[in-house]
N, C-alpha and C positions, 0 to 999 in steps of 0.2 A: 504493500500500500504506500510506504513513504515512497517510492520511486516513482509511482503515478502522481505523487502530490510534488514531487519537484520539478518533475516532465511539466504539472500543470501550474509552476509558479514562471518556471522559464518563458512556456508562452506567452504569459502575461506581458512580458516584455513586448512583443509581438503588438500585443494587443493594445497596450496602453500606447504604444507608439503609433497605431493606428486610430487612436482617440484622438492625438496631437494634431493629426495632419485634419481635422475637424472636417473629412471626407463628405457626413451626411450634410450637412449645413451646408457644404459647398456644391456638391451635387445640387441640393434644390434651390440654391441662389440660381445656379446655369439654368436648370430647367422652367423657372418661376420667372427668372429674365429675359425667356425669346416670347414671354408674355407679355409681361407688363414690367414698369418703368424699374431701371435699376432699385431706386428708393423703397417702393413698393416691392419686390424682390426680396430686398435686404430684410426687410417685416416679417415677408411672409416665410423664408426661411427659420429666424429666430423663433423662439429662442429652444434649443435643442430636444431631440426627447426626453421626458423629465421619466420616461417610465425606464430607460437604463441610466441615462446621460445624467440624469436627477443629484441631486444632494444626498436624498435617502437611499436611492439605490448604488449610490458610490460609498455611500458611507457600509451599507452592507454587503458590497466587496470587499472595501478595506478590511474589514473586521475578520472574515471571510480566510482572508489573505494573514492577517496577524495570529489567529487562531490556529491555521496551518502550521504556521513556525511555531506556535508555543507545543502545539499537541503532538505533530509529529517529529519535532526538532530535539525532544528526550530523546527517541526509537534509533534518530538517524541524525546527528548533529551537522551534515552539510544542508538539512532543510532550512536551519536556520541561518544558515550563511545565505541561502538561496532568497528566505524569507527578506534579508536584511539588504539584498542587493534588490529584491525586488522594487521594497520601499522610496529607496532610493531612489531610485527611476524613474516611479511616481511622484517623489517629492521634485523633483526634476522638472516633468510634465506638465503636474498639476501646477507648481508654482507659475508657471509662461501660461496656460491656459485662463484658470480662474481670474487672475490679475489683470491680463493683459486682450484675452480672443472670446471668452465667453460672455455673454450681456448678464448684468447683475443679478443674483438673486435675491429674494426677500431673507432678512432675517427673521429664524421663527424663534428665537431665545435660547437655542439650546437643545431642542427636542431631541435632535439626528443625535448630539454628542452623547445624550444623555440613555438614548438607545443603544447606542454602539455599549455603551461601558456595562450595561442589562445583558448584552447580547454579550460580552466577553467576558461576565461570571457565568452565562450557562457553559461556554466553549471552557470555562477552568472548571466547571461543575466535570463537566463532557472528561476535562484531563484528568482529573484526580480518582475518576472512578475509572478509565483507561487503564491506567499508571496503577491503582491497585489488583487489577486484574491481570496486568502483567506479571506485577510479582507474585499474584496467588498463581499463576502459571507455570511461572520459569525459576521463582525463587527454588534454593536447595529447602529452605522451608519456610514456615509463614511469620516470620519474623518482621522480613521488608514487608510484609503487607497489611501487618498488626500494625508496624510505626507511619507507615501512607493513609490509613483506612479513617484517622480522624480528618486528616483536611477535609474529607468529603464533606463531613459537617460542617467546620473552618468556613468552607466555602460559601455551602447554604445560608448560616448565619451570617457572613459577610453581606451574601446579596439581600437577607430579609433586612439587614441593618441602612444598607444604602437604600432601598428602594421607602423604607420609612424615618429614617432620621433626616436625610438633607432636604432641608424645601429650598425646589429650586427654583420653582413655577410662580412662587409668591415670595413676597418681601417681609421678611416677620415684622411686626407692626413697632414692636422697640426699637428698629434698628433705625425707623425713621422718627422716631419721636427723642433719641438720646439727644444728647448737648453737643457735641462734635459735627452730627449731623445738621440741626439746626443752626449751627454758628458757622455754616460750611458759608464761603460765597456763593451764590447764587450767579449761575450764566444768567444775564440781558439778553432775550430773543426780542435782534429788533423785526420790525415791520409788522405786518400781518399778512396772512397766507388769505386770499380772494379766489374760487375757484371759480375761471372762465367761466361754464358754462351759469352762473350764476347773475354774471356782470350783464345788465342788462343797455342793449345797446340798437 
């Protein structure tokens, strides 16, 4: 198994470099433009498909891709070189795309981050019971699998603790009522915001 999962970290390479050259976007600029006006072209192409190209579904490769190197980088430790060159890559990629060729995204607070880190205690939930079953396997006896067999718990409580001790969705209501906060300077928003379609004319 870890040799199918480094065969499929390699291709990533492949792949994410096949994301850079923004092929679909540019494909249907060409074909949207022997229509209508470059401008209108440029519209109709953006902004990319959100159901791969998306925030959240990049963010669930990513994770995808990080899990790979944690779970199977114990078994066969060039995964995680593999994993770690992958990233790379991507931090390469993504950095010149998001910043510079992709049209903005909304920020939504946090959700995608706060999924991804959900989704990488089940992938350490997924390792720690792997990793015990390995050694109740291959150990000379059940020793390695007596000292592994609490993480599992470890785990579990870690995720019931994060998923209910941090609020991250809301502002706890002290934090905006302390003295520091209130004696903070305050930003001047000059002007006022007039929405067009409002101004009557």
């Amino acid at each position: 198994a870890t040799h199918y999962y480094m065969n499929y970290l390699v291709m990533q390479w492949t792949t994410q470099a096949l994301v850079l050259t923004r092929y679909i976007p540019l494909s249907k600029f060409k074909l949207f433009s022997q229509i209508f006006s470059e401008e209108e072209a440029k519209e109709l192409a953006e902004p990319e498909d959100q159901d791969y190209y998306g925030l959240g579904s990049r963010s669930a490769q990513f994770v995808t891709f990080a899990l790979i190197g944690i779970i199977y980088g114990t078994m066969s430790p060039p995964v995680s070189v593999i994993s770690c060159i992958t990233f790379a890559i991507m931090r390469l990629f993504y950095g010149y795309l998001v910043v510079f060729a992709e049209t903005k995204k909304p920020d939504l607070g946090g959700v995608f981050w706060v999924t991804m880190l959900h989704q990488t205690f089940i992938g350490l939930l997924l390792y720690t019971v792997v990793m015990t079953g390995i050694y109740y396997r291959r150990g000379s006896n059940y020793g390695p699998m007596i000292i592994s067999l609490p993480s599992i718990f470890y785990v579990l409580w870690s995720m019931r603790r994060f998923e209910s001790l941090f609020a991250w969705e809301t502002l706890p209501f002290q934090e905006l009522t302390d003295e520091a906060t209130l004696k903070a300077a305050k930003r001047e928003i000059k002007g006022e915001y007039m929405q067009p379609e409002m101004i009557k004319g």
